[in-house]
NUVEX-264109 format. One record per residue (C-alpha): chain; x negated, y negated, z; residue in one letter; residue number from 1. Coordinates in steps of 0.1 Angstrom, whole numbers, plus 5000, padded with zeros to 4 digits. Layout:
<pts>
  unit    c1    c2    c3  code  pos
     A     X     Y     Z     a  NUM
...
</pts>
This chain:
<pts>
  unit    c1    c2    c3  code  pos
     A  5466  2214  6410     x    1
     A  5494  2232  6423     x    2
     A  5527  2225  6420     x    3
     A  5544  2250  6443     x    4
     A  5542  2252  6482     x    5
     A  5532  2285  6495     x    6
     A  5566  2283  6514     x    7
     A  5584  2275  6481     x    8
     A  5565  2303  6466     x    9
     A  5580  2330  6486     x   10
     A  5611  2318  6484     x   11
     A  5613  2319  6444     x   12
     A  5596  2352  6445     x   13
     A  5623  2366  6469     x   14
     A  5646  2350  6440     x   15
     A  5632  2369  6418     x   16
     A  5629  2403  6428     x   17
     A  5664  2416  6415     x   18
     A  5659  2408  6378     x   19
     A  5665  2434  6355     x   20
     A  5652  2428  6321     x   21
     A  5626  2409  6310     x   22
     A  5626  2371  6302     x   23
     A  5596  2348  6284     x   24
     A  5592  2315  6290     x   25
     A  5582  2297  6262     x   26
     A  5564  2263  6269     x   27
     A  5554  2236  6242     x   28
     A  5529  2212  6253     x   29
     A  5505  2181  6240     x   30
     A  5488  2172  6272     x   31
     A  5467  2144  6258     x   32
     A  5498  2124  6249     x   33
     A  5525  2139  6272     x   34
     A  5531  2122  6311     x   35
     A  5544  2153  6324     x   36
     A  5534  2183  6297     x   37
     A  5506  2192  6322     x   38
     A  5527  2195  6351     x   39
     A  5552  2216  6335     x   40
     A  5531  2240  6323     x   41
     A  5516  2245  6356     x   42
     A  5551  2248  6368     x   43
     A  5560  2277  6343     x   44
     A  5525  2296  6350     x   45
     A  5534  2298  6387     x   46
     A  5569  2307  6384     x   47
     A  5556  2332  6361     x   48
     A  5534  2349  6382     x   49
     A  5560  2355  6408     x   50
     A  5572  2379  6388     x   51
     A  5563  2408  6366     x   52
     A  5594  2409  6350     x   53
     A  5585  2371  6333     x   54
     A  5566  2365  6308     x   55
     A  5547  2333  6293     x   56
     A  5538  2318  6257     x   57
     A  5525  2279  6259     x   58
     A  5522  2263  6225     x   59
     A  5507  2227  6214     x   60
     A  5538  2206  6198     x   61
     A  5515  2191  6173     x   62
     A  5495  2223  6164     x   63
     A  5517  2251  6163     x   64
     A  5541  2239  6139     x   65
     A  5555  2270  6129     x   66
     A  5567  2278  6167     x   67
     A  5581  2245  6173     x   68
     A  5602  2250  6140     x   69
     A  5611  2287  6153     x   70
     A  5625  2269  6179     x   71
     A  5639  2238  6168     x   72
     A  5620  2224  6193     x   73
     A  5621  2187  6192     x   74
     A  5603  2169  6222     x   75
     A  5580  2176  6251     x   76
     A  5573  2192  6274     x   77
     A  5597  2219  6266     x   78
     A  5605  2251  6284     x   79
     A  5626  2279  6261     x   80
     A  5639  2306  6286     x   81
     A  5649  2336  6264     x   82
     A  5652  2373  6265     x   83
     A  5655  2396  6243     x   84
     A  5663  2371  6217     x   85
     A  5665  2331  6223     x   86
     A  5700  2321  6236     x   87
     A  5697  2285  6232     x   88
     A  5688  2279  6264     x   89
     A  5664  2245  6265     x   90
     A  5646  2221  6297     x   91
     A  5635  2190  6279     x   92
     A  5612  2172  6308     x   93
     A  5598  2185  6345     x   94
     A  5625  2209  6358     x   95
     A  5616  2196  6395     x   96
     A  5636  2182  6422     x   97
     A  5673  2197  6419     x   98
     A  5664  2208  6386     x   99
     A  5638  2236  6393     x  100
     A  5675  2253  6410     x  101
     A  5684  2247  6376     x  102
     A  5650  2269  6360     x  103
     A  5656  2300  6383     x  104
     A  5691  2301  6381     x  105
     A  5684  2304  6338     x  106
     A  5661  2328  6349     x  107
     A  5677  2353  6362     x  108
     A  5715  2347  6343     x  109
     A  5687  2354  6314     x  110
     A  5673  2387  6332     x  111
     A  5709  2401  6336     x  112
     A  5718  2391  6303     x  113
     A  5754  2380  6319     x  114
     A  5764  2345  6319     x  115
     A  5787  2354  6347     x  116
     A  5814  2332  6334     x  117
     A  5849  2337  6342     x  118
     A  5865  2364  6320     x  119
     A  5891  2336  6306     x  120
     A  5859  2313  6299     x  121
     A  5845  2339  6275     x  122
     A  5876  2348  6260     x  123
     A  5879  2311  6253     x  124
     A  5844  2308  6242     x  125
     A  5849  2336  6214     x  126
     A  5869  2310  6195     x  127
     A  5842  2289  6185     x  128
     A  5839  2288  6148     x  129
     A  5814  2260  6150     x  130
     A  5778  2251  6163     x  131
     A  5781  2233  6194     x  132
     A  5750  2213  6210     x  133
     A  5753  2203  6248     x  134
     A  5729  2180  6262     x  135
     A  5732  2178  6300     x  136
     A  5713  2141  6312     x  137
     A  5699  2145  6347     x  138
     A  5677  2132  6369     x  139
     A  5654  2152  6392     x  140
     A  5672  2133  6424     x  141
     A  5705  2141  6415     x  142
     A  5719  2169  6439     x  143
     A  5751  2174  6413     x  144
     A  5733  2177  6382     x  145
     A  5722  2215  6385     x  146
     A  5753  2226  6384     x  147
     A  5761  2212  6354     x  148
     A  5728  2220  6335     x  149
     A  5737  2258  6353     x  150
     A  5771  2261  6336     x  151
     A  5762  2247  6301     x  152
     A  5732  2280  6298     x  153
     A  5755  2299  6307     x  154
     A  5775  2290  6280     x  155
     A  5751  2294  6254     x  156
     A  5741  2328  6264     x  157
     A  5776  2339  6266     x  158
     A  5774  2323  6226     x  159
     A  5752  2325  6199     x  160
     A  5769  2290  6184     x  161
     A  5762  2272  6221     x  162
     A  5727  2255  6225     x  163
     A  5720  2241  6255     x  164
     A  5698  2212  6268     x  165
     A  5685  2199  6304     x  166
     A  5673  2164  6291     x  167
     A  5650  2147  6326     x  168
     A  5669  2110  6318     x  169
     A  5634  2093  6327     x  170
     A  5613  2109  6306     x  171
     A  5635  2103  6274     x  172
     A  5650  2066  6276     x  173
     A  5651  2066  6233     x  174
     A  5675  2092  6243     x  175
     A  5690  2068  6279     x  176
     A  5697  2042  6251     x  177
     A  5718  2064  6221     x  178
     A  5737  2080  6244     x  179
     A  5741  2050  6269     x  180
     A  5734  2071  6297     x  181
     A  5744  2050  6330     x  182
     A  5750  2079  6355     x  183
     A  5742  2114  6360     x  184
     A  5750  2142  6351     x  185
     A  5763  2130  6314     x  186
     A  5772  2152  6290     x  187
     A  5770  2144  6253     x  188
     A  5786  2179  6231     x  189
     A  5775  2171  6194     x  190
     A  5764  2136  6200     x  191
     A  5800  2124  6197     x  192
     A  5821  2141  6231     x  193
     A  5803  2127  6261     x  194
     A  5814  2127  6299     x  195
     A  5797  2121  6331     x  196
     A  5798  2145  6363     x  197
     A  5795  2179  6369     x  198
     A  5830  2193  6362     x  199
     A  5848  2227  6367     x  200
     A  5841  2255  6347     x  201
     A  5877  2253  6328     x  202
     A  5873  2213  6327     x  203
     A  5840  2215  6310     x  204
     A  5845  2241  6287     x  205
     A  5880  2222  6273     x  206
     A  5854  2194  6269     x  207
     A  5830  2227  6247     x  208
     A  5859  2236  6228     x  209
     A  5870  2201  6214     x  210
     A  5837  2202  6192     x  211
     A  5851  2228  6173     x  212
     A  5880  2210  6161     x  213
     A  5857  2178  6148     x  214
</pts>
């Protein structure tokens, strides 16, 4: 079963052709007990294979314990985009729809290994003292939420203290309920700052930077 049109196909790979350095996808999966965990590891193999410059590890949530701890890896399926090292950068649920914008763009910010923030956005940044967790609520219909999910990876590659989450809203409603998540994109930083809609760089990251002061 494929996932990607032929069309689509050559667009991503057109996408693709100016990364630089290499990125891995890592991919946790249980496909007995997971709705989507199939799908998305199809998805990742064929994005994958558009590309020499990406690479592919796909893991069993329930077997490979060790792996999921290595990567603090907490529900399925999972996608970990990382480089050279593992910036935080985290798809929780089927990046389709709007959000597969949202897996190439984490790509390739990955491949260049520059978040291409503003240069008074990383100045800011380099203040943090304290972890900060972003989880970015979406759903796959939702033509705003890429750009939100987009700006919070680029956060946590520009820190190491930044860890960022795509959560797909229907395919965690455990998670729907804690955080009361009525509309999308919502925002929750540390489980205790949450807003809704996909706000300006400088907006958002004044949002980022009030973690560090709780």
């Amino acid at each position: 079963m494929a996932m990607l049109e032929d069309k689509v196909k050559d667009q991503v790979k057109k996408e693709l052709a100016g990364l630089k350095e290499e990125v891995k996808l890592i991919v946790f999966t249980q496909e007995l007990e997971c709705q989507y965990c199939r799908e998305n590891r199809i998805l990742t193999e064929e994005v994958a294979s558009l590309s020499d410059k990406i690479g592919i590890e796909v893991y069993n949530f329930a077997i490979d314990k060790e792996k999921v701890e290595e990567y603090k890896v907490d529900k399925i399926p999972a996608i970990v985009v990382m480089g050279e090292k593992d910036y935080g950068i985290r798809f929780y649920g089927l990046p389709g729809g709007y959000e597969f914008v949202s897996l190439i763009e984490a790509i390739k910010v990955v491949s260049a290994r520059d978040s291409g923030l503003a240069p008074e956005s990383r100045e800011l940044v380099k203040k943090l003292t304290r972890p900060v967790h972003i989880q970015v609520f979406v759903t796959l219909t939702c033509p705003y939420c890429s750009r939100a999910v987009e700006l919070a990876h680029k956060l946590a590659l520009e820190s190491d203290l930044i860890r960022s989450d795509m959560v797909e809203a229907a395919e965690f409603p455990q998670l729907v309920n804690k955080y009361n998540v009525m509309a999308v994109p919502k925002i929750v930083i540390n489980g205790e700052i949450q807003f809704e809609g996909a706000l300006p760089e400088p907006a958002f990251l004044e949002q980022v930077m009030k973690a560090n002061q709780m």
